[in-house]
Wavefront OBJ file of the C-alpha trace (Angstrom):
o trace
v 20.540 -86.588 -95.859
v 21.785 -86.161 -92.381
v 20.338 -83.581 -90.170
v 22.681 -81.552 -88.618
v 20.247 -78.701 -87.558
v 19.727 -79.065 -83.790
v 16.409 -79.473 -84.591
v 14.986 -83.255 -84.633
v 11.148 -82.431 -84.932
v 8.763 -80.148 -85.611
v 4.940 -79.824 -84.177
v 3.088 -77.673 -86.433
v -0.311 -76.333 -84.184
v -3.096 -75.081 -85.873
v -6.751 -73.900 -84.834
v -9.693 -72.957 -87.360
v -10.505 -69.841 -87.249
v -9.115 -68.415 -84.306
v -8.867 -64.679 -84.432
v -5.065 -63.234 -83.479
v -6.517 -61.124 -81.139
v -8.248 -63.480 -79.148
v -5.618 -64.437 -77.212
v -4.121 -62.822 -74.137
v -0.698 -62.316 -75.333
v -2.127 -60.589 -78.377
v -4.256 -57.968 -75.543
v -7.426 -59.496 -75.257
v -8.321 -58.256 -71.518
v -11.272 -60.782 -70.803
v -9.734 -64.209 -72.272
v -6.495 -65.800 -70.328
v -4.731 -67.916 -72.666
v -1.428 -68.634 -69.785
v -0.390 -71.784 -71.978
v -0.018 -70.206 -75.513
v 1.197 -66.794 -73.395
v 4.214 -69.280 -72.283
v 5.074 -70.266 -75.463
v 5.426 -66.808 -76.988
v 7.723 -65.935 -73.933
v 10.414 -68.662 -74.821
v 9.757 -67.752 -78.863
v 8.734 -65.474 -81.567
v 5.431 -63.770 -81.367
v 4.744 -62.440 -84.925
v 2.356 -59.706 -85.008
v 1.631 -58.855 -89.080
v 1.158 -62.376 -89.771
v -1.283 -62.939 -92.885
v -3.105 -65.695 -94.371
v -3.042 -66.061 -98.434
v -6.868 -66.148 -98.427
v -9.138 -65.932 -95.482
v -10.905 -69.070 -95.972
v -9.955 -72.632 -94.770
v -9.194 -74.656 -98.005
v -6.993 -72.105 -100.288
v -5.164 -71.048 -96.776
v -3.892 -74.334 -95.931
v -3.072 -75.152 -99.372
v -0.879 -72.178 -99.025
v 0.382 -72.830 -96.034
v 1.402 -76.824 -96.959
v 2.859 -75.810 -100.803
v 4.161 -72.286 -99.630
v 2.709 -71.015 -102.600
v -0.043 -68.180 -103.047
v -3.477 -69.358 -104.182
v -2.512 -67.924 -107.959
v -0.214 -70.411 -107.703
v -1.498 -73.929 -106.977
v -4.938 -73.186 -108.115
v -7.202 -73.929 -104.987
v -8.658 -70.660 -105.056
v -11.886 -71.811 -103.140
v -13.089 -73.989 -100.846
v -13.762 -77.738 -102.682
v -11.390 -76.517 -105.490
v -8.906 -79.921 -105.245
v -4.897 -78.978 -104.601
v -4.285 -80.213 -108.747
v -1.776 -83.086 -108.915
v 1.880 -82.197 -109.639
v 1.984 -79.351 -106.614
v 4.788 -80.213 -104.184
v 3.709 -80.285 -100.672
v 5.233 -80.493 -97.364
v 5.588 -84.385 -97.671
v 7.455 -83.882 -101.231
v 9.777 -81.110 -99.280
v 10.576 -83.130 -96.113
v 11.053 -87.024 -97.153
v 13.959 -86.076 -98.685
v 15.756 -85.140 -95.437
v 14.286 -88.021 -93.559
v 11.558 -86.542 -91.807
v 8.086 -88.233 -91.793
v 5.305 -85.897 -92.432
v 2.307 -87.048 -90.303
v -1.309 -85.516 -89.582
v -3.608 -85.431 -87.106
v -6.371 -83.541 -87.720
v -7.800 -81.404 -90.043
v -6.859 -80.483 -93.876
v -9.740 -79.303 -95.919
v -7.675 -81.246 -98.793
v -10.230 -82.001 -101.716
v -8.034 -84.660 -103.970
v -7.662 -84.241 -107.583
v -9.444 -87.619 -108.563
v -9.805 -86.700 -111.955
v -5.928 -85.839 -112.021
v -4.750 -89.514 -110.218
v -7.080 -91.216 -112.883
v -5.790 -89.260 -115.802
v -1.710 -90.158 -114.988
v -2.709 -93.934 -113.355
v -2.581 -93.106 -110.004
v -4.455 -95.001 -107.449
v -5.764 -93.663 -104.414
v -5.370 -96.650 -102.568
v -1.410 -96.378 -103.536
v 1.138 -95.044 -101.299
v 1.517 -92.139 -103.759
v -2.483 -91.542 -104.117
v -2.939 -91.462 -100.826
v -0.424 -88.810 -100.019
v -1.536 -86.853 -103.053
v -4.902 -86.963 -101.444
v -3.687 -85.938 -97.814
v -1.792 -83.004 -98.846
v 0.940 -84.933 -98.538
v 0.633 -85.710 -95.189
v 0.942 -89.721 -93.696
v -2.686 -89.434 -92.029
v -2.544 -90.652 -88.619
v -5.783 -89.295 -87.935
v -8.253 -86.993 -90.384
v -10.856 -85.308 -89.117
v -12.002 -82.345 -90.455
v -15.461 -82.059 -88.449
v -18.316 -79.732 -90.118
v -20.046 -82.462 -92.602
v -23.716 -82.748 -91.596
v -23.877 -86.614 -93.423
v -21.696 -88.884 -91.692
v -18.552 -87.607 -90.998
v -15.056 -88.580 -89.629
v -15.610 -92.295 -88.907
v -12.989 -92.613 -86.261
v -13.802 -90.077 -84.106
v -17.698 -90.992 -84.498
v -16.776 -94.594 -83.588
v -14.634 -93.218 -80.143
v -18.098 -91.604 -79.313
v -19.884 -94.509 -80.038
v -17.626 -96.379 -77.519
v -18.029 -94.116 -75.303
v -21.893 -95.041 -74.918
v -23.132 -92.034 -76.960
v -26.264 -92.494 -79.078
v -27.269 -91.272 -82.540
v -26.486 -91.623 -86.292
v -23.813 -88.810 -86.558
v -22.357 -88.537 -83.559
v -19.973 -85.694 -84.465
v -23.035 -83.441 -84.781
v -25.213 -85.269 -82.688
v -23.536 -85.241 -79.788
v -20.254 -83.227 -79.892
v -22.246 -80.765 -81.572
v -25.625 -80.061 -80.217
v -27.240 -79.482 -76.962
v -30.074 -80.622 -75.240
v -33.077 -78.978 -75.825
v -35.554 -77.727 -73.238
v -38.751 -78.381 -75.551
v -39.955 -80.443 -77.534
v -39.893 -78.553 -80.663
v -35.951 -77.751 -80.344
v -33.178 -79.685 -81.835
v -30.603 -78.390 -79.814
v -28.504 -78.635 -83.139
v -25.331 -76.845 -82.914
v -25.720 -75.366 -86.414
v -28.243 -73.291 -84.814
v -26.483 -69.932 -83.368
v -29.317 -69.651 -80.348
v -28.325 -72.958 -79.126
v -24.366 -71.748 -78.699
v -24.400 -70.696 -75.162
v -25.515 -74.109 -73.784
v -22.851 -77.392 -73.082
v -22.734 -79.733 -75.805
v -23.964 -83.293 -75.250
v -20.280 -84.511 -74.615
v -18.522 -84.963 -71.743
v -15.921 -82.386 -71.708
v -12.955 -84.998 -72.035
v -14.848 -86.490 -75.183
v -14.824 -83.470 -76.903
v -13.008 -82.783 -80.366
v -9.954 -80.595 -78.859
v -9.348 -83.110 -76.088
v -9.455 -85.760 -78.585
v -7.397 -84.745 -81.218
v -4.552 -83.856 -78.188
v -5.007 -87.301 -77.281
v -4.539 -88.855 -80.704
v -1.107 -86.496 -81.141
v -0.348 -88.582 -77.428
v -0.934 -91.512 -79.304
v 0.851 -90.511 -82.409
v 3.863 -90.049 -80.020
v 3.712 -93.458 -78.157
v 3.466 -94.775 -81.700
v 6.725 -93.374 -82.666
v 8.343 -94.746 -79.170
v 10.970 -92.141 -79.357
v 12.079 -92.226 -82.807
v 12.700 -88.812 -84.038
v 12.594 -86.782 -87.403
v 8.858 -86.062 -87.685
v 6.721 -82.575 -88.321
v 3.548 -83.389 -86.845
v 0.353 -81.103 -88.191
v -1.586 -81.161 -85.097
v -4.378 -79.279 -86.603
v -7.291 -78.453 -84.442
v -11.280 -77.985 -85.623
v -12.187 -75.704 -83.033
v -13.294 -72.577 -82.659
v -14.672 -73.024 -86.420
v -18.354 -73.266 -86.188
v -20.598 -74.818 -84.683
v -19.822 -72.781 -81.971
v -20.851 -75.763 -79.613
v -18.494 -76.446 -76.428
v -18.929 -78.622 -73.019
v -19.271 -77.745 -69.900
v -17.444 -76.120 -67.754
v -16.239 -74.109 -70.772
v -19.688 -72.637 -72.092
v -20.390 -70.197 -69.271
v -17.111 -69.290 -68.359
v -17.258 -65.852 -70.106
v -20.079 -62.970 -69.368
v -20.363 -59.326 -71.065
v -17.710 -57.628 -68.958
v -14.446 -59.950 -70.721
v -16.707 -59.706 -74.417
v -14.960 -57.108 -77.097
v -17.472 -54.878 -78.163
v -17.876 -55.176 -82.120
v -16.047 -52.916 -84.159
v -18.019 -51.253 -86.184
v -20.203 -47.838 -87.098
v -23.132 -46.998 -88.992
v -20.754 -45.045 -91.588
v -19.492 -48.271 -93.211
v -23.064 -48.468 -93.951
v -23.563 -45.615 -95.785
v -22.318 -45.791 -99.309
v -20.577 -48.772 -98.963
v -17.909 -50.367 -101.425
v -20.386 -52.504 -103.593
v -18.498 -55.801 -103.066
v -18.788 -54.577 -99.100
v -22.191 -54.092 -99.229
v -22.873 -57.825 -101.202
v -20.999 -59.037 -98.371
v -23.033 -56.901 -95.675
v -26.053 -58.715 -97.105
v -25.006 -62.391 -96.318
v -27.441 -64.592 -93.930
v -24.288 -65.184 -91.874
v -23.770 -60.966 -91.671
v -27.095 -60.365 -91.322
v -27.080 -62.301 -88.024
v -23.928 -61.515 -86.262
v -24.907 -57.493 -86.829
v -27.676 -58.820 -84.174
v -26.391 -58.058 -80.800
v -28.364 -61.169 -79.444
v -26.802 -63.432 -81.581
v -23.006 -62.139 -80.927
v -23.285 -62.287 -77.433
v -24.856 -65.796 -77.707
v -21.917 -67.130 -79.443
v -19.280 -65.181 -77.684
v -19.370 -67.244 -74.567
v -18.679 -70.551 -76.725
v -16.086 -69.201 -78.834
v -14.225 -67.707 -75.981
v -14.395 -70.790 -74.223
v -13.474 -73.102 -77.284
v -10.210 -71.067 -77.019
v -9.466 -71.512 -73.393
v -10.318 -75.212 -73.841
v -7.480 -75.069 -76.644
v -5.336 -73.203 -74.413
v -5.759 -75.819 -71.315
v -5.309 -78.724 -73.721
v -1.962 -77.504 -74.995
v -0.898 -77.050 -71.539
v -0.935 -80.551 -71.382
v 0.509 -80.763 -74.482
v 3.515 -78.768 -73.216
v 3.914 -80.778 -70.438
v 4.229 -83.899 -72.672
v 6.271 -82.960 -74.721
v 9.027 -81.908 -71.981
v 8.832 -85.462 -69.540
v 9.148 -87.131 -72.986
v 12.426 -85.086 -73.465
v 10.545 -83.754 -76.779
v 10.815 -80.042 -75.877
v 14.224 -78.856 -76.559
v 14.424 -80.906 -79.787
v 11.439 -79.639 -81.406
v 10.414 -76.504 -83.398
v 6.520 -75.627 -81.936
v 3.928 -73.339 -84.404
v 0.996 -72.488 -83.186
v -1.076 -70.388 -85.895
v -4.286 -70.238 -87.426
v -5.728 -70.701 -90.603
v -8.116 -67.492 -90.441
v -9.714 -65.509 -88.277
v -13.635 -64.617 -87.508
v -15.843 -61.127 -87.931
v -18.174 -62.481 -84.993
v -20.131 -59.173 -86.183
v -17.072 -56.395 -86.586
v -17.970 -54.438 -89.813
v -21.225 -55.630 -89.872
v -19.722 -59.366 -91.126
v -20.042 -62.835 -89.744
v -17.463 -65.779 -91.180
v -14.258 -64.388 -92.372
v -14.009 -64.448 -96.703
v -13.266 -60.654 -96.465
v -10.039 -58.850 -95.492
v -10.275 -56.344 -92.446
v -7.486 -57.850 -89.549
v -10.067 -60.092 -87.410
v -10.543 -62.077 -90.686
v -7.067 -62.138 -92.412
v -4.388 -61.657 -89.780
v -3.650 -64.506 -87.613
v -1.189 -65.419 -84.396
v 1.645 -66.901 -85.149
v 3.895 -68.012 -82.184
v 6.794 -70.243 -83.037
v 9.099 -71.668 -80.171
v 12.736 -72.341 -81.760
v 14.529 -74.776 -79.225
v 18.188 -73.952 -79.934
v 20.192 -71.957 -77.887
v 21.031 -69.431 -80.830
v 16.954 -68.413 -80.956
v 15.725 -65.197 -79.093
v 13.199 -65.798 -76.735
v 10.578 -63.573 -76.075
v 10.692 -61.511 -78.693
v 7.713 -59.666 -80.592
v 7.761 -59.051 -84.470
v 6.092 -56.609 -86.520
v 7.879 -57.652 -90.057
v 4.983 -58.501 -92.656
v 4.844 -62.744 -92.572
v 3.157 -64.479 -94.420
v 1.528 -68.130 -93.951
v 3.512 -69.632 -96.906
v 6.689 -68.775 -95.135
v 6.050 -71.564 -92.963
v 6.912 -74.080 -95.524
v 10.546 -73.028 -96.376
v 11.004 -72.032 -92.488
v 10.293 -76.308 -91.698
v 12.931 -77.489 -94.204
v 15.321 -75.005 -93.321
v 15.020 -75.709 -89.580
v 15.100 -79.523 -90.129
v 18.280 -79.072 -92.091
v 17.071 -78.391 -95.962
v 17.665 -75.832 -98.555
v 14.276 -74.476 -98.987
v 13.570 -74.918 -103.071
v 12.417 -71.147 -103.962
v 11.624 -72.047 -107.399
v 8.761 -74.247 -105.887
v 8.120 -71.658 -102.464
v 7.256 -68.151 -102.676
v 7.231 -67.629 -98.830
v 10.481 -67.269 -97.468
v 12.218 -68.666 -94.079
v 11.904 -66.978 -90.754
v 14.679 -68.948 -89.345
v 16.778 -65.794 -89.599
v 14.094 -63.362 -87.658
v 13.906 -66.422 -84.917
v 17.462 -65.980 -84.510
v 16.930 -62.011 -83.972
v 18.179 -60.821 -87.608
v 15.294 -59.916 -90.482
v 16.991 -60.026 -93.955
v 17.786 -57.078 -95.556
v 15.486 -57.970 -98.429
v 12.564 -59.121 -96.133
v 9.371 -58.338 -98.318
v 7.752 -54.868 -98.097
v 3.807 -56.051 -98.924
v 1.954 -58.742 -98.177
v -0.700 -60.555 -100.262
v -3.894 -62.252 -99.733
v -6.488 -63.045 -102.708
v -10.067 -64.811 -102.459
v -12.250 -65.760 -105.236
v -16.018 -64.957 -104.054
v -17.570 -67.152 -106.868
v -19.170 -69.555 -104.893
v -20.576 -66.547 -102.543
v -23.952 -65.133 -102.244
v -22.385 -61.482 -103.125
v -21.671 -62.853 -106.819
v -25.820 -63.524 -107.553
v -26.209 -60.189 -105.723
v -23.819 -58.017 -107.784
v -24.998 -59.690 -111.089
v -21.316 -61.033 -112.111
v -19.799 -64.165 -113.960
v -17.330 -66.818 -112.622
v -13.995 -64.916 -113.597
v -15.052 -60.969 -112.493
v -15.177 -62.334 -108.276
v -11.934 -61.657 -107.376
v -10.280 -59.846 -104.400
v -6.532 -59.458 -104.112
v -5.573 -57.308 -100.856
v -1.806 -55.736 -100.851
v -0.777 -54.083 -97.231
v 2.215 -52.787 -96.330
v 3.708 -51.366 -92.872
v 0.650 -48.676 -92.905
v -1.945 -49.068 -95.778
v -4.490 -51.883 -96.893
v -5.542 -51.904 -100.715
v -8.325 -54.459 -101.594
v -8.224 -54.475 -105.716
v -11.371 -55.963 -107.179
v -11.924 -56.928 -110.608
v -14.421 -54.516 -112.186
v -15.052 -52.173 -109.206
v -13.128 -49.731 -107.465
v -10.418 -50.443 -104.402
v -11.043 -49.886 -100.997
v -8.146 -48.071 -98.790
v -7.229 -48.052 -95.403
v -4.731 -46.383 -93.158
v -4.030 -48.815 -90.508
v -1.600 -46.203 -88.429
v -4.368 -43.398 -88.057
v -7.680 -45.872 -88.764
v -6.149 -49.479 -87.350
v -10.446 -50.311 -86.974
v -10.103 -50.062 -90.620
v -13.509 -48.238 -90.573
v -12.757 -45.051 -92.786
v -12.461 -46.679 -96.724
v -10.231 -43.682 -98.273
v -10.974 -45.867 -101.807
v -12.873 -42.968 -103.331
v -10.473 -39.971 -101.323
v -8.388 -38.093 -103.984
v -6.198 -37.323 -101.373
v -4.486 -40.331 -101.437
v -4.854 -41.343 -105.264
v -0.647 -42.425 -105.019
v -1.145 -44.534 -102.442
v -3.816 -46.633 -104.141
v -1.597 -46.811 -107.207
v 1.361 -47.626 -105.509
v -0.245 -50.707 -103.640
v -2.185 -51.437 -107.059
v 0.871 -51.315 -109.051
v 2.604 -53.947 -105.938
v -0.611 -56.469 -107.021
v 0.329 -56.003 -110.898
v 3.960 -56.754 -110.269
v 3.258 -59.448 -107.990
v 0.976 -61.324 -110.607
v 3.740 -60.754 -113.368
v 5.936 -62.940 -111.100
v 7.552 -65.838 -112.491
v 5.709 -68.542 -110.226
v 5.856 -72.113 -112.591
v 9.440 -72.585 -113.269
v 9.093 -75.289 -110.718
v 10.793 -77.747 -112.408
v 14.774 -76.204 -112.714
v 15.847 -74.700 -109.793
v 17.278 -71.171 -109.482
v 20.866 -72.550 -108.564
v 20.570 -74.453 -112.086
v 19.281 -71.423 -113.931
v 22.488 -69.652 -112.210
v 24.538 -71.835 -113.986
v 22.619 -71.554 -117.349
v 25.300 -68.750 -118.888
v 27.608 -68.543 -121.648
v 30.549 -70.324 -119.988
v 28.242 -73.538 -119.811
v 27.100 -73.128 -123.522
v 31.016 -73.335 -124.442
v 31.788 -76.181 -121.868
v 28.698 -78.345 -123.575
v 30.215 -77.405 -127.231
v 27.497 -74.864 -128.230
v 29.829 -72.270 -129.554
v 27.320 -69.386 -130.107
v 28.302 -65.943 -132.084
v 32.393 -67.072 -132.298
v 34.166 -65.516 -135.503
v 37.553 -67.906 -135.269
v 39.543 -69.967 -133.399
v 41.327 -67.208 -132.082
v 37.955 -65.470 -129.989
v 37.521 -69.090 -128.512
v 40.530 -69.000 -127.401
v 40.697 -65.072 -125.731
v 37.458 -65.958 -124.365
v 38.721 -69.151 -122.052
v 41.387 -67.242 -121.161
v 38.972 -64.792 -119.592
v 37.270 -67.387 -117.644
l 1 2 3 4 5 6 7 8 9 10 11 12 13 14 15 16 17 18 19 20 21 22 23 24 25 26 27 28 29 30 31 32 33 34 35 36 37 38 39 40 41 42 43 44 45 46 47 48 49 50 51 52 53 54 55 56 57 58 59 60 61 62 63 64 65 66 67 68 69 70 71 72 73 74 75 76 77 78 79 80 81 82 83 84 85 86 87 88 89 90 91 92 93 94 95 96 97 98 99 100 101 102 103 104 105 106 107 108 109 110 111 112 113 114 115 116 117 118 119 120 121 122 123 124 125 126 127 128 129 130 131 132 133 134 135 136 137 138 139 140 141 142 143 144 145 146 147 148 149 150 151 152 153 154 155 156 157 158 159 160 161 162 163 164 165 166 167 168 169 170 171 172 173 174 175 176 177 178 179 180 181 182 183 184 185 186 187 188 189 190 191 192 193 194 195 196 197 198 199 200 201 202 203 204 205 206 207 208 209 210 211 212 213 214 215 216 217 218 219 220 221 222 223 224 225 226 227 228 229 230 231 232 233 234 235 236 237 238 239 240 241 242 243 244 245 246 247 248 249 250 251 252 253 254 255 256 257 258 259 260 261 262 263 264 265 266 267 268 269 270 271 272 273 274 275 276 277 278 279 280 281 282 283 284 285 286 287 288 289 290 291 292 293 294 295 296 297 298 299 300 301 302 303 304 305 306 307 308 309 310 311 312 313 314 315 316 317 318 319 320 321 322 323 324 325 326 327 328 329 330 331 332 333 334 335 336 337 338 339 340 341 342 343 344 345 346 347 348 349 350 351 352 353 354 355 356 357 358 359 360 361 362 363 364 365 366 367 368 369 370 371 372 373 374 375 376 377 378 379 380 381 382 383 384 385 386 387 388 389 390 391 392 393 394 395 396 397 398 399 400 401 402 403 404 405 406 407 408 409 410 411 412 413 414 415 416 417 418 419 420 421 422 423 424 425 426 427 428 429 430 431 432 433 434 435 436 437 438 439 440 441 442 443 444 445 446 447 448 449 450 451 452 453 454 455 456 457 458 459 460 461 462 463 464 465 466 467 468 469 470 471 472 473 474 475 476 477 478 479 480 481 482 483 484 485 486 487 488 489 490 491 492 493 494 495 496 497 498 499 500 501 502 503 504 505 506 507 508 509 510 511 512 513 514 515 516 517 518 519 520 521 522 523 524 525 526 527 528 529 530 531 532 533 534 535 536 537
């Protein structure tokens, strides 16, 4: 299929678990991110942009089927994307563009799956099954204690660096001052120190490099959507020097927070409060000892895709490509009393989304406040690269039209994000099985529902209480706007979501006219109704 578009490639940017307001252009006063600032001036700068689960494996599953989590299954993370779901790869091959990754996935394959229908993972099939769909010019997903991402241990080892997991040994600790420290980087006290690395042979300057690499490789072939997707500033919270003491207390946010979320909390809230990882962030020590590293992580992101900009236009790249640069979840860093993300207030579940359209018909500059989701991305790649997004596989929907200044007139009025807390500590502490963890949050323009299964919702009113530290779940005040939002969640599960295998233009054409032209003549008395009937037509 020939791509008429005006569009040639896209570069898909994405960081783990960079918060939306730790950037400049989203108002953080302390942190100068001039790089990612430029590229919201000449795009779209989306500011109600929400993940379908705040954790790393069910939100990029989302993001590369365009489906919600209810959908495809991968409700956790380590819960494999099943076999059968149609990914970016399945969308995009057909219009000639080669889907290509550098980076990281979280994709668990469904082994059991490929060996049920004989499909090998050595194959060319198996192995894009197992990448999400993606060609893999570079995996590496960082955070695995036991050996991890063997190419970018073996560019350490080349480099002269010594141990017997070099991601962690090296890129991710520090050197201790006594004897009796590590200097591991899954340690939070160690945060605020360089990492063993060289600043150059760190993981965000690497993985910029390897997207260099991946460009010489095409030598200036076009039609490719490169995931560039970024580790960093996911945990360990570990970064090189010059970049770990670049931020002091006057550019830190204080935490958002108050002792009244503490008092009486939502039961599910309070299991959450109770977490090791919450437990420590609600330290002041240990937030402003990792504050300095995250903050820097970001500006080294922010440098690194200035020379990723710059690339891209001497290679004459930059008017012929579609840029994203998102997130896959955000980070409590101790607001509400939380550490990780897995819950729903806005640091954990709202991400930036910036997305640069290169035609002349885009708006530039431009801020958005429409609800977006993270599966919209999906349809919003094949439409820009010249596709007709497949809506009876997607549930997001394209933001070509908002890039071009016009929202749809039917552009959706909630948003939805869902998390299965199973595999949390919360579900020992609240005493519940496997099927009763589940947390489905519903916002709209001004309120925030969380539904849980088996407990009541929490409510917030994010015009007057945009903290989100007042939970009106219990308030009889506003009993219809918790049913209205809870009613949004029912309707939204009834949806038909697996007729994925007839498309709505064919189920158009599934009517009575079609029955007659196939010779199925339902319900006629005589010849003569047959006969009135095509003359209708």
């Amino acid at each position: 299929m020939e791509n008429t578009s005006g569009i040639s490639n896209v570069l898909y940017i994405m960081c783990d678990q960079l918060r939306f307001d730790y950037l400049s252009c989203y108002s953080h006063e302390g942190l100068e991110t001039p790089n990612i600032d430029a590229l919201a001036s000449e795009g779209t700068k989306f500011t109600r942009a929400y993940v379908q689960s705040p954790v790393c494996g069910p939100s990029r599953m989302s993001s590369y089927t365009g489906r919600y989590p209810l959908s495809h299954g991968s409700l956790q993370n380590g819960y494999p994307l099943r076999v059968g779901e149609k990914t970016l790869g399945d969308h995009l091959r057909p219009l000639g563009i080669d889907p290509v990754l550098v980076g990281k996935t979280h994709m668990r394959a469904d082994l059991e799956g490929m060996e049920r229908l004989g499909i090998a993972p050595d194959s060319i099939i198996g192995a894009r099954i197992s990448e999400c769909g993606f060609d893999v010019f570079e995996r590496d997903d960082g955070l695995h204690y036991g050996g991890s991402d063997p190419a970018y241990n073996a560019y350490l080892a080349g480099k002269g660096y010594v141990g017997e997991n070099l991601w962690h040994d090296a890129a991710n600790s520090v050197e201790g001052t006594t004897s009796e420290e590590t200097g591991s980087g899954w340690f939070l006290k160690y945060s605020n120190r360089p990492a063993r690395v060289d600043e150059a042979d760190s993981e965000t300057p690497y993985l910029t490099r390897r997207f260099l690499d991946f460009l010489d490789d095409r030598d200036g072939r076009d039609g490719w959507l490169c995931h560039l997707s970024f580790i960093k500033p996911h945990w360990p919270y570990i970064v090189p020097d010059p970049y770990h003491d670049m931020y002091g207390p006057d550019s830190w946010k204080p935490p958002v927070r108050s002792q009244a979320e503490r008092e009486n909390p939502h039961p599910v809230y309070s299991a959450y409060m109770k977490h090791r990882v919450s437990e420590t962030f609600s330290n002041d020590t240990a937030r402003e000892t990792v504050l300095p590293a995250y903050m820097g992580l970001i500006k080294q992101i922010d440098d690194q895709m200035g020379i990723l900009f710059e690339e891209l236009k001497s290679r004459g790249l930059w008017d012929k490509t579609l840029i994203v640069f998102t997130s896959d979840h955000g980070d409590y860093l101790g607001d509400h009393w939380l550490g990780e993300k897995d819950f729903f207030h806005e640091p954990s579940v709202k991400v930036p989304l910036i997305i640069r359209d290169p035609r002349a018909s885009a708006v530039r500059g431009q801020s958005c406040d429409q609800l977006v989701e993270a599966i919209d991305l999906a349809p919003t790649f094949v439409d820009a690269l010249g596709g007709t997004p497949a809506y009876n596989w997607f549930e997001g929907q394209s933001l070509m039209p908002i890039l071009e200044g016009e929202t749809p007139d039917d552009w959706r009025q909630v948003t939805f994000s869902e998390y299965d807390y199973s595999g949390q500590p919360a579900r020992d502490e609240l005493g519940l099985g496997l099927t009763k963890c589940k947390i489905v949050m519903a916002c709209d323009q001004r309120w925030k529902l969380l539904y849980f299964e088996g407990f009541r919702p929490m409510l917030f009113d994010l015009e007057a209480d945009p903290n989100e530290l007042s939970d009106l779940g219990e308030d009889p005040r506003f009993e219809a706007e918790r049913s209205r939002l809870t009613e949004a969640i029912f309707a939204w599960s009834r949806r038909e979501r697996q007729r994925v295998t007839v498309s709505d233009q064919d189920v158009r054409e599934m009517n009575d006219a079609a029955n007659v032209d196939q010779g199925a003549l339902i319900g006629f008395w005589d010849e003569d109704q047959l006969a009135e009937f095509n003359e209708r037509r």
